[in-house]
N, CA and C atoms as a LAMMPS dump frame, in Angstrom:
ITEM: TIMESTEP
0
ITEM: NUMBER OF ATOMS
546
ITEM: BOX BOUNDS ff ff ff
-5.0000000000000000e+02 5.0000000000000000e+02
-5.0000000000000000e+02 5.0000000000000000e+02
-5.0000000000000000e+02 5.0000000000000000e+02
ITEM: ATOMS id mol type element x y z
1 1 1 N 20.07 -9.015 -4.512
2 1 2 C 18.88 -9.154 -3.664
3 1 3 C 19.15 -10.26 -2.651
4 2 1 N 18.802 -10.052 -1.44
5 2 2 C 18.985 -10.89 -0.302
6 2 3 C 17.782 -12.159 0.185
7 3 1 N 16.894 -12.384 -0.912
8 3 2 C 15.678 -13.269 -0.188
9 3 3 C 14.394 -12.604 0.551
10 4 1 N 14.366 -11.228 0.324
11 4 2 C 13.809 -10.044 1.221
12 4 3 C 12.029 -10.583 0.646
13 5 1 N 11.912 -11.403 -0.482
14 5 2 C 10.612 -11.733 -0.628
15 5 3 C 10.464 -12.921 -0.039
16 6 1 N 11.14 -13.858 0.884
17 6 2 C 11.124 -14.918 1.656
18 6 3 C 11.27 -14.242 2.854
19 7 1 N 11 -13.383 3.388
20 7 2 C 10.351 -12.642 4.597
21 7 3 C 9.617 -12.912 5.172
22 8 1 N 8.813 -12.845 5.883
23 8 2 C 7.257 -12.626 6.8
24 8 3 C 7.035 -11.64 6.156
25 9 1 N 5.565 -11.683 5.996
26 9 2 C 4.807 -10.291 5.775
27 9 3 C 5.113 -9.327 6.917
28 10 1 N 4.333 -8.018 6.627
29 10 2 C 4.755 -7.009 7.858
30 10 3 C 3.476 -7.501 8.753
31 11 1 N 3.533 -7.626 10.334
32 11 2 C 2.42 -8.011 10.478
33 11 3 C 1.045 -7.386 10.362
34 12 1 N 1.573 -5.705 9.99
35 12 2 C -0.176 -5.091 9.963
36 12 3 C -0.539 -5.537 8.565
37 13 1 N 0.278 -5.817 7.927
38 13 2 C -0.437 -6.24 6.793
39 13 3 C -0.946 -7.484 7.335
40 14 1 N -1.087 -8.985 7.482
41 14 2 C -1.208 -10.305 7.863
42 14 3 C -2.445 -9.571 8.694
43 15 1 N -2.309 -8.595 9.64
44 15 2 C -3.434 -8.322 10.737
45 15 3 C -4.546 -8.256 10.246
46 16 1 N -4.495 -6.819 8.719
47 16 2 C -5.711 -6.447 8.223
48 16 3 C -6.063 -6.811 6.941
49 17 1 N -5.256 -7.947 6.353
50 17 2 C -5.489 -8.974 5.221
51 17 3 C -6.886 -9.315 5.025
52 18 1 N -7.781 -9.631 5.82
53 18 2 C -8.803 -10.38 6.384
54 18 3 C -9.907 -9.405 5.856
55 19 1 N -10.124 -8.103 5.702
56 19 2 C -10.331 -7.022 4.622
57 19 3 C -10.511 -6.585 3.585
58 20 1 N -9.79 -7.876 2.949
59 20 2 C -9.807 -7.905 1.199
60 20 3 C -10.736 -8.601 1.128
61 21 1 N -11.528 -8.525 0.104
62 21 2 C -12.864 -9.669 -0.391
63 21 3 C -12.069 -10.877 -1.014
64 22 1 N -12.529 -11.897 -0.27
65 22 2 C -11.919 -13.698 -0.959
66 22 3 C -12.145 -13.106 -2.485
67 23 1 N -10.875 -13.502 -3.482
68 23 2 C -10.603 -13.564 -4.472
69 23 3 C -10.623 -12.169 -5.313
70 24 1 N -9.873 -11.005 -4.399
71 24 2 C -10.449 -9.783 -5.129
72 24 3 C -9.176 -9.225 -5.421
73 25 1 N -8.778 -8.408 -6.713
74 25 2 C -7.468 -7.931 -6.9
75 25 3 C -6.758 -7.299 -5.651
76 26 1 N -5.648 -7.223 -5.725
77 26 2 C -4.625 -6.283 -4.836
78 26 3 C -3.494 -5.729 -5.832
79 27 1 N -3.191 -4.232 -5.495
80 27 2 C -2.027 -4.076 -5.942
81 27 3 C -1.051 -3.636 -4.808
82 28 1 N 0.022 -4.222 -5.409
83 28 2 C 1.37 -3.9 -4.154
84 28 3 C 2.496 -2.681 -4.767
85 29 1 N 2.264 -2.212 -4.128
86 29 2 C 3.403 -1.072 -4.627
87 29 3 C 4.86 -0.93 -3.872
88 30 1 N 5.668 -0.921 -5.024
89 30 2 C 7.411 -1.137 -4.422
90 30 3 C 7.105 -2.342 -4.011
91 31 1 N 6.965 -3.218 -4.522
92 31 2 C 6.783 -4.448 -3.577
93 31 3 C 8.078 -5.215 -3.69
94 32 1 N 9.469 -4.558 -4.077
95 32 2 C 10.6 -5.306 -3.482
96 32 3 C 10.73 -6.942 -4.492
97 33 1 N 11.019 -7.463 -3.294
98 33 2 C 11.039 -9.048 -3.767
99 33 3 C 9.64 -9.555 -3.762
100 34 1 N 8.512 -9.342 -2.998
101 34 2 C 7.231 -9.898 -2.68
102 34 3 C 7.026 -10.397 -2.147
103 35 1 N 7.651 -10.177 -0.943
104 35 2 C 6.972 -11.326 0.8
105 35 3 C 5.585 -10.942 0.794
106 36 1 N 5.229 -9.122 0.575
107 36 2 C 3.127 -9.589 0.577
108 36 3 C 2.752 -9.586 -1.156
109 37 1 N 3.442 -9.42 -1.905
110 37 2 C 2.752 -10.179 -2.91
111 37 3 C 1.849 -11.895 -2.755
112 38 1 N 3.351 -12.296 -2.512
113 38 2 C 3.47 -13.628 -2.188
114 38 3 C 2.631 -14.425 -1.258
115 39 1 N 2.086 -13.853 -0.53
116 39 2 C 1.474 -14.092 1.211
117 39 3 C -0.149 -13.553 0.687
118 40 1 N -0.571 -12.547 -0.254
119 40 2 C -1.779 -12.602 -0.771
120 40 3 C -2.269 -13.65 -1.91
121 41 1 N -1.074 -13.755 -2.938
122 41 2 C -1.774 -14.746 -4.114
123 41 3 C -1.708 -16.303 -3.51
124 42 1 N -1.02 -16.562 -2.295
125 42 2 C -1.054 -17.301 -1.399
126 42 3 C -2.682 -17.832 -1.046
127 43 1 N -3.09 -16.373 -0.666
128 43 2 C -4.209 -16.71 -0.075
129 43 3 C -5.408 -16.319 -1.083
130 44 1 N -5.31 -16.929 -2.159
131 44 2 C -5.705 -16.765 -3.412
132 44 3 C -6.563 -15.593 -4.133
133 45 1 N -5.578 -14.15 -3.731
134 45 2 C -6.021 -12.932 -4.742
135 45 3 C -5.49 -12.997 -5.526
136 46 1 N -5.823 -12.585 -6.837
137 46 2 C -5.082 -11.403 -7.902
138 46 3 C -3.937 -11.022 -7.724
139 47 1 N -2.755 -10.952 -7.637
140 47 2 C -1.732 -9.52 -7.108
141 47 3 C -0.765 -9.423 -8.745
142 48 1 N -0.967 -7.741 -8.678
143 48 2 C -0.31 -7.361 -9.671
144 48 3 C 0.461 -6.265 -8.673
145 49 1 N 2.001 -6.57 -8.815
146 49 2 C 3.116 -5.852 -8.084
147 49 3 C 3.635 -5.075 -9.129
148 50 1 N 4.304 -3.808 -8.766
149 50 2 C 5.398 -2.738 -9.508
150 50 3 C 6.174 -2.821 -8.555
151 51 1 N 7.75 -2.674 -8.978
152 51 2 C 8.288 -2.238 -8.569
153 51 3 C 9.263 -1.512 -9.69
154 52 1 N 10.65 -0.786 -9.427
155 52 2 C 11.45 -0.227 -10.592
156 52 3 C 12.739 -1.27 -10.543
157 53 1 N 13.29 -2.476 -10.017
158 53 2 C 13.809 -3.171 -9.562
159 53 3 C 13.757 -4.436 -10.44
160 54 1 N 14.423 -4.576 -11.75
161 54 2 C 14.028 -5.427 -12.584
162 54 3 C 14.488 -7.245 -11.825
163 55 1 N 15.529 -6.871 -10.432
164 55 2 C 15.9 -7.718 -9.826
165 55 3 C 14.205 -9.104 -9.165
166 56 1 N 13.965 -7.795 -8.471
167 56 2 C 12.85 -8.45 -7.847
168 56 3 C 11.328 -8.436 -8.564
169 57 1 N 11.063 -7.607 -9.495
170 57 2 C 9.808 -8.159 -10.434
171 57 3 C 10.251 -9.774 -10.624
172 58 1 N 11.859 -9.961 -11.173
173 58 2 C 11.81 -11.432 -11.698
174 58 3 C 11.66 -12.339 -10.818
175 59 1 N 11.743 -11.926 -9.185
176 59 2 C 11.422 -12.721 -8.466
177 59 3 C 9.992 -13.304 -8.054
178 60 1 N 9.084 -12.055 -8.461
179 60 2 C 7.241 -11.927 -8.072
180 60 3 C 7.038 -12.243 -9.657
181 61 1 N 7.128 -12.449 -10.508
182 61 2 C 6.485 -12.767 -11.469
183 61 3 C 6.037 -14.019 -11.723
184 62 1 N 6.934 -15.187 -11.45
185 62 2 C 6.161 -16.811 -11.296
186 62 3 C 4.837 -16.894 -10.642
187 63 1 N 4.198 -15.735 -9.29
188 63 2 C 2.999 -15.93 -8.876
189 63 3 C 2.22 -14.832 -8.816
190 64 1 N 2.862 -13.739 -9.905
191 64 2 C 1.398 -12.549 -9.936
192 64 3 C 1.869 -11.82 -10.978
193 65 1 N 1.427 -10.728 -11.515
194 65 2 C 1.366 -9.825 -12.864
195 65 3 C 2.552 -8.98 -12.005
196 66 1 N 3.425 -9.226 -12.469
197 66 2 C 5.403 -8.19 -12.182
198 66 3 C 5.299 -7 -13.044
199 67 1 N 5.315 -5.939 -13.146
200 67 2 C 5.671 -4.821 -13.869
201 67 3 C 6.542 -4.136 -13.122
202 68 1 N 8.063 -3.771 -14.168
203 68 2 C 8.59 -3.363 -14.049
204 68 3 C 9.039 -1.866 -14.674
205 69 1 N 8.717 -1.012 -13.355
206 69 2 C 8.233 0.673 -13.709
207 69 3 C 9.035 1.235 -13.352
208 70 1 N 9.406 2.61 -13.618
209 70 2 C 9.827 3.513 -12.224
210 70 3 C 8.622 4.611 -12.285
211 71 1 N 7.589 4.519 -10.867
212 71 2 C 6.579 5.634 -11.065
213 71 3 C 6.505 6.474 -9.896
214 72 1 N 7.869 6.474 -10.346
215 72 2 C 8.219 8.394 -9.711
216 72 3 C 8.193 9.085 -11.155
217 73 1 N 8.707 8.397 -11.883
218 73 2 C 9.243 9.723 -13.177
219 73 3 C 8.661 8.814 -14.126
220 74 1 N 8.403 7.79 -14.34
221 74 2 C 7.738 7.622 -15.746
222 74 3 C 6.066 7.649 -15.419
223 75 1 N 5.412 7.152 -16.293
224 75 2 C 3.86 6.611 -16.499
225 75 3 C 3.384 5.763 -15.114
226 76 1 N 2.388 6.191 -14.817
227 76 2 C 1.67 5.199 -14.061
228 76 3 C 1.511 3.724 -14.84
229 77 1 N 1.469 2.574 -14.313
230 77 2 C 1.403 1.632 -15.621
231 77 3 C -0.075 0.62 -15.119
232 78 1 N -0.487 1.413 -14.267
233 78 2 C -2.083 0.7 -13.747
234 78 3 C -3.199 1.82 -14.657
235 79 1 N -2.992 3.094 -15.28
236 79 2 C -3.756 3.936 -15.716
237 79 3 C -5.397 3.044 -15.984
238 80 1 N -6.254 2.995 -15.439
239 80 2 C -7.455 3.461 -15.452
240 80 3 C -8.302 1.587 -14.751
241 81 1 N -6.879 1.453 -14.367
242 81 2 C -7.381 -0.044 -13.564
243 81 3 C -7.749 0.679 -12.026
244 82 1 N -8.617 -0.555 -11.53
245 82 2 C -9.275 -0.432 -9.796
246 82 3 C -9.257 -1.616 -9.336
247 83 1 N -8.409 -1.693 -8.255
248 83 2 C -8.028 -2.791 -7.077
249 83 3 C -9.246 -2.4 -6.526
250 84 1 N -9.28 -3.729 -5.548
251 84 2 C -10.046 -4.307 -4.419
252 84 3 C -9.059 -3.58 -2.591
253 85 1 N -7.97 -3.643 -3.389
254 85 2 C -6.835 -3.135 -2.075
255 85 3 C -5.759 -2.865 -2.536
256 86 1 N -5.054 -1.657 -2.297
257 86 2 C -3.789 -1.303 -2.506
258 86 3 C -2.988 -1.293 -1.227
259 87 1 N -2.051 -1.899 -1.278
260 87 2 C -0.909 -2.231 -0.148
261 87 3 C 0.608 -1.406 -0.504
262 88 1 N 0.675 -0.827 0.194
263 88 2 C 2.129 0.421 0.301
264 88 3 C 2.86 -0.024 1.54
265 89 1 N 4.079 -0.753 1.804
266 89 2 C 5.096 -0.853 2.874
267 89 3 C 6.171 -0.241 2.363
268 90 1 N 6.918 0.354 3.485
269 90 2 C 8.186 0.958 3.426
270 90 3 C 8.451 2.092 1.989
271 91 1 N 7.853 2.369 1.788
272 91 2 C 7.716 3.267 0.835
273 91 3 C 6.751 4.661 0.679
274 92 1 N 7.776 5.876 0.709
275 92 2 C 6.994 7.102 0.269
276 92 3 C 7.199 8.134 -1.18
277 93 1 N 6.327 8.102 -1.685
278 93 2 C 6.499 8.8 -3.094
279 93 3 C 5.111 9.698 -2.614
280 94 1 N 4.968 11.106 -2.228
281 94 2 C 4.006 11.775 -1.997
282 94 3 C 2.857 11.89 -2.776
283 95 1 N 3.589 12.716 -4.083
284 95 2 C 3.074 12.86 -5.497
285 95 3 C 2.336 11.938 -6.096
286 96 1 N 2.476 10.528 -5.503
287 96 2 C 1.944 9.08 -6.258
288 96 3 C 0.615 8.967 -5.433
289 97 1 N 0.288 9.482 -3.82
290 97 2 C -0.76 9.143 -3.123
291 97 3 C -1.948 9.43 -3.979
292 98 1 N -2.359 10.299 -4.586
293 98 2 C -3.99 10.711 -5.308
294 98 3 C -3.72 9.469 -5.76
295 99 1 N -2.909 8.709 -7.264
296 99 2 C -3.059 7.892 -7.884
297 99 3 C -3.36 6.82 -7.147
298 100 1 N -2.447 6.527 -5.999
299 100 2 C -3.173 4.849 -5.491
300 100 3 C -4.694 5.119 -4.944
301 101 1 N -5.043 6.054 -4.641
302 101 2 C -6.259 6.287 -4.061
303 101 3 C -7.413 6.134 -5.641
304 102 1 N -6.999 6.7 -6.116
305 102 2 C -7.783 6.377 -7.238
306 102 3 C -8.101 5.167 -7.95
307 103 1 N -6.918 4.399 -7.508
308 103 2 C -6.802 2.589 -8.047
309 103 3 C -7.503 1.955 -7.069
310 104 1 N -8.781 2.706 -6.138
311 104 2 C -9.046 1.893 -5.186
312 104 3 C -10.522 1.686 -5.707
313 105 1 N -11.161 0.488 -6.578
314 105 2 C -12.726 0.177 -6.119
315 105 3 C -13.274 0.967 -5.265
316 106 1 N -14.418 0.966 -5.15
317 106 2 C -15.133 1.947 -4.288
318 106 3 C -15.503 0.597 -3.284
319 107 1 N -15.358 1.001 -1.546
320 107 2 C -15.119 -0.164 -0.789
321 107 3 C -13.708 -0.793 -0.415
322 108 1 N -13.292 -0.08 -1.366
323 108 2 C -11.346 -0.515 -1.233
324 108 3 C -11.169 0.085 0.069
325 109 1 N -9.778 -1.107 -0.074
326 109 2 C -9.103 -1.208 1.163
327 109 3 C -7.591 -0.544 0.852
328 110 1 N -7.173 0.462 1.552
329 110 2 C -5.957 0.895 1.378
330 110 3 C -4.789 0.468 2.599
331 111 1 N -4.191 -0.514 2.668
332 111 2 C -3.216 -0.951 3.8
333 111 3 C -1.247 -0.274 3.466
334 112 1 N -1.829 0.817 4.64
335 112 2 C -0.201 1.49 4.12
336 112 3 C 0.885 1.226 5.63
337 113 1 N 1.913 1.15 5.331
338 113 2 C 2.974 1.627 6.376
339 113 3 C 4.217 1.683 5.834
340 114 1 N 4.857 2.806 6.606
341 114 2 C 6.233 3.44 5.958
342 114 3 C 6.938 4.239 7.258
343 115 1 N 8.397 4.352 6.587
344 115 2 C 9.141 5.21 7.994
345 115 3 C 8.361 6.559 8.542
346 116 1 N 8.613 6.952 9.665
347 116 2 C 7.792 7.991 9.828
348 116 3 C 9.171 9.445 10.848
349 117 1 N 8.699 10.226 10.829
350 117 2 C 9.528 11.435 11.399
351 117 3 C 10.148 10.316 12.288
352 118 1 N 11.587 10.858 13.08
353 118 2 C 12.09 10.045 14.197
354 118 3 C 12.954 8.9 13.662
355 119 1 N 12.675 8.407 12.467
356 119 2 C 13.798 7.315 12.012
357 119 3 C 14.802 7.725 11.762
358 120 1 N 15.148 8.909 11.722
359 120 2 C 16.584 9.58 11.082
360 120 3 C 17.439 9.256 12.761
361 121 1 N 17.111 9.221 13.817
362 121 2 C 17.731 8.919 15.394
363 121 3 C 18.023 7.289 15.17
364 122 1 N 17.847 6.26 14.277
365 122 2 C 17.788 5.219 14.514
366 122 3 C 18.161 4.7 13.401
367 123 1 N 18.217 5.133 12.311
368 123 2 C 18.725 4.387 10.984
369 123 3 C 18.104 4.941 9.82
370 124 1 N 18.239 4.383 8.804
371 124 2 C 17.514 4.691 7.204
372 124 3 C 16.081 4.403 6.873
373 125 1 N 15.511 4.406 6.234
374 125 2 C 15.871 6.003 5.643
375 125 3 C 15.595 7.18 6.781
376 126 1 N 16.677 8.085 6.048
377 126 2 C 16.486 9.43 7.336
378 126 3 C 16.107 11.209 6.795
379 127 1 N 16.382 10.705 5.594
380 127 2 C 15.594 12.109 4.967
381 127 3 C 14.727 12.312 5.098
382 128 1 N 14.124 13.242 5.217
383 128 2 C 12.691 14.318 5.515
384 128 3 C 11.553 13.874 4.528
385 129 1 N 12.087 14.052 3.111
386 129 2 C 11.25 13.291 1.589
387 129 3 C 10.81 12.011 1.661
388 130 1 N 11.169 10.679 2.924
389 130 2 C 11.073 9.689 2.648
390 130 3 C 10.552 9.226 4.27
391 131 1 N 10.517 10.276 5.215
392 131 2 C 9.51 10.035 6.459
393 131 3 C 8.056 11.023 6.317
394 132 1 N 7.16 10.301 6.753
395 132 2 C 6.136 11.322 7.564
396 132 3 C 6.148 12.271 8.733
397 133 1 N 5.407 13.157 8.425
398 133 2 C 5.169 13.756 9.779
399 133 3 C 4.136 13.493 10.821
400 134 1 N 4.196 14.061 11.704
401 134 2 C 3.177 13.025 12.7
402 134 3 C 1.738 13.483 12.111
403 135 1 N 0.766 12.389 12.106
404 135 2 C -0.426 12.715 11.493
405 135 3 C -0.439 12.996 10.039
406 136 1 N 0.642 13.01 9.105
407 136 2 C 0.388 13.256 7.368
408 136 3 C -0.325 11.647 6.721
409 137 1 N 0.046 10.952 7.364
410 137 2 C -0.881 9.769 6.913
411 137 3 C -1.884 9.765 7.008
412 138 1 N -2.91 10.566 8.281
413 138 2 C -4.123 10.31 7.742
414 138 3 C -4.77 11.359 7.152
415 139 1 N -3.826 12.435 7.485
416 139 2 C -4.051 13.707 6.236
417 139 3 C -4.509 12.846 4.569
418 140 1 N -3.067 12.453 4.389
419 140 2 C -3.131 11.637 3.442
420 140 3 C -4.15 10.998 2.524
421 141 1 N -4.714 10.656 3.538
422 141 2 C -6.151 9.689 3.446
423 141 3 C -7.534 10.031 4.329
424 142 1 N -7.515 11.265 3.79
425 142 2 C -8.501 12.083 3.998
426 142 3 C -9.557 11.761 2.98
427 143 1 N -11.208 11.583 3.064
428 143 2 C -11.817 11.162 2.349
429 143 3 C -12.1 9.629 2.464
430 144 1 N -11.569 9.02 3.262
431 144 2 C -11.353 7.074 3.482
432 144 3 C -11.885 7.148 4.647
433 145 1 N -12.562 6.263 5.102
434 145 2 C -12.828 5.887 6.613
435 145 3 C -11.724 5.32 7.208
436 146 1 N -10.952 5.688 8.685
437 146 2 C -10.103 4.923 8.779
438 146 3 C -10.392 3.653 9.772
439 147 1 N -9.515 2.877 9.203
440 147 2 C -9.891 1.333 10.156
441 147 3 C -9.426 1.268 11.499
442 148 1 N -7.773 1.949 11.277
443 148 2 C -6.753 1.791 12.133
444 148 3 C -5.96 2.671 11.526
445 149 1 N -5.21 3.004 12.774
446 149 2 C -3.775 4.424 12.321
447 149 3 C -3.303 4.095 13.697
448 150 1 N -1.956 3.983 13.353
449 150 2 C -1.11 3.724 14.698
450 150 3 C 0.433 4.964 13.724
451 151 1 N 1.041 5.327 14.853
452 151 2 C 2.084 6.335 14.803
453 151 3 C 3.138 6.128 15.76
454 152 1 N 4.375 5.523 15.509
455 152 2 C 4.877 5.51 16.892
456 152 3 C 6.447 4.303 16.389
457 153 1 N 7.266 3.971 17.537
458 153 2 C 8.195 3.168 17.28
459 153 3 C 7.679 1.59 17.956
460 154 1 N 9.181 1.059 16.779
461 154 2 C 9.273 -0.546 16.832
462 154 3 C 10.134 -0.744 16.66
463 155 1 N 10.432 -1.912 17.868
464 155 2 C 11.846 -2.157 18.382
465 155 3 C 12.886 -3.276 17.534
466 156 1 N 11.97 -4.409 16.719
467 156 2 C 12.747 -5.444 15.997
468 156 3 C 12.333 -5.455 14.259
469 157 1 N 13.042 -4.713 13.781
470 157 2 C 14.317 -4.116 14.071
471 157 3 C 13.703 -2.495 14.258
472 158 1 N 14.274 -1.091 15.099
473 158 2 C 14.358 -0.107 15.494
474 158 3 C 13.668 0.66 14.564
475 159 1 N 12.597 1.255 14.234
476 159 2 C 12.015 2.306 13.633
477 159 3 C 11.047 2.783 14.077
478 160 1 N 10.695 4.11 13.377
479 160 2 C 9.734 4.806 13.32
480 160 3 C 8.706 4.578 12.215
481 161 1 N 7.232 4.549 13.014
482 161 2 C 6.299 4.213 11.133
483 161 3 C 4.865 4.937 11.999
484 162 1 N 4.12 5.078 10.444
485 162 2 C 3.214 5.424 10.542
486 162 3 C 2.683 4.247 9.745
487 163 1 N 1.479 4.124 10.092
488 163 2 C 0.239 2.987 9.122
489 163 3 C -0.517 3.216 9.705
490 164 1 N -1.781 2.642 8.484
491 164 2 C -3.114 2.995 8.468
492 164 3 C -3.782 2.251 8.058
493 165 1 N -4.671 1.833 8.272
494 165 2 C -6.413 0.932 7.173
495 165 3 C -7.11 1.806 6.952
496 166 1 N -7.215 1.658 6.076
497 166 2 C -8.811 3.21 5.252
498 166 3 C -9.442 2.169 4.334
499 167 1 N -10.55 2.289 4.587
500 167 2 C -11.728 2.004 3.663
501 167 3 C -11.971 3.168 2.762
502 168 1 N -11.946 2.894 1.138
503 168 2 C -12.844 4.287 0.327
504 168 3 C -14.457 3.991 0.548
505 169 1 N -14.785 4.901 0.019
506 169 2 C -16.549 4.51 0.319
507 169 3 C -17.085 4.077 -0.918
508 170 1 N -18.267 3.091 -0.113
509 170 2 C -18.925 2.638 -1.348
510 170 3 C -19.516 3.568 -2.822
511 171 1 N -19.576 2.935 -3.706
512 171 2 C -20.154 4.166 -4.563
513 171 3 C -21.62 4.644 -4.119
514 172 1 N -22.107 4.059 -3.539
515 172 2 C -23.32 4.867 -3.296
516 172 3 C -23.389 6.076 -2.011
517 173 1 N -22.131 5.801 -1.552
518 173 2 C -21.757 6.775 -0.842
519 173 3 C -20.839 7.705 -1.178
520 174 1 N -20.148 7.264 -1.652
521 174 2 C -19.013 8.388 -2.632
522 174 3 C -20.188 9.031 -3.501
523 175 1 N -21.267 8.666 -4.189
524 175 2 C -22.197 9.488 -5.301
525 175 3 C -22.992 10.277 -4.145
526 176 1 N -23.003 10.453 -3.253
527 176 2 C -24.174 11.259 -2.645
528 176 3 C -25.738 10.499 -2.66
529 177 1 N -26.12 10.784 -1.492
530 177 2 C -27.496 10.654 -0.755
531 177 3 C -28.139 10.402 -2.283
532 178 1 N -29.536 9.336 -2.796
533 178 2 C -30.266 9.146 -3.822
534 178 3 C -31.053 10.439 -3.903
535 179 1 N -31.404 10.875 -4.861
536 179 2 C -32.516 12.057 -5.192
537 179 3 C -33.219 12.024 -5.556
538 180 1 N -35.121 11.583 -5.216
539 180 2 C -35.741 11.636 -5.532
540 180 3 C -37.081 12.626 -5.74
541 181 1 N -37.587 12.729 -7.331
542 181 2 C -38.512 13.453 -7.51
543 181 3 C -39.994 13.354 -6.905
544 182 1 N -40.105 14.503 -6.7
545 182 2 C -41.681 14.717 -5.602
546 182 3 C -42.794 15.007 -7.043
């Protein structure tokens, strides 16, 4: 491992940080070494990180709950927990989207960005399985209000990404309009 959790955050994350409720869980997914682990329990949330990388859990574990998973093929290891915000960088596992959506509080904040179609002209990742297509992100997150969705390239260093802010809805909006008897 190269120090990749002594990073800068990405800045849309740092942008739409401000989103999370003071002192409310986050989970980080793939979170690598933990530059936004690190940069939220910083700013004093909760953060419980996965990654499958027994390298870098040992690096995020001195300042948040480290589990070390692989949840492509094994167990979810959050089963029937709910964040305040789930944070996804550089990472696509398709199959996994219902589940983080489901780890979201009602009011959650979902802060995603990852390679998108077009990175295969410019570097890694370049497989098809591990970019978006234009607009599958907010397919994706269909059902969320979105905050922000940007689609497009960035020059330092060279990629293609898609990201998004989605709000889930409150429960009284996720339950439907009140019903009252006449």
């Amino acid at each position: 491992m190269t120090g990749h959790g002594l990073q800068a955050p990405s800045p849309w994350v740092t942008r739409w940080a401000h989103l999370i409720p003071a002192g409310a869980a986050v989970l980080d997914v793939a979170c690598g070494a933990g530059r936004h682990s690190r940069f939220l329990s910083q700013r004093g949330h909760p953060v419980a990180a996965v990654d499958r990388d027994a390298e870098a859990i040992a690096a995020v574990a001195p300042f948040c709950e480290a589990v070390c998973a692989d949840i492509e093929d094994g167990p979810w290891p959050f089963a029937g927990r709910r964040f305040a915000a789930v944070l996804v960088t550089n990472y696509l596992w398709r199959p996994l989207v219902p589940t983080l959506l489901d780890s979201l509080l009602p009011a959650g904040v979902l802060i995603y960005e990852t390679f998108a179609a077009g990175n295969e002209t410019v570097g890694k990742p370049s497989r098809p399985d591990f970019l978006l297509q234009p607009g599958e992100l907010l397919t994706l997150c269909a059902g969320l209000r979105i905050v922000a969705y940007e689609d497009g390239f960035l020059d330092a260093p060279p990629r293609f990404v898609q990201r998004a802010v989605a709000l889930r809805p409150p429960a009284e909006v996720a339950a439907g309009p009140a019903r009252h008897a006449l």
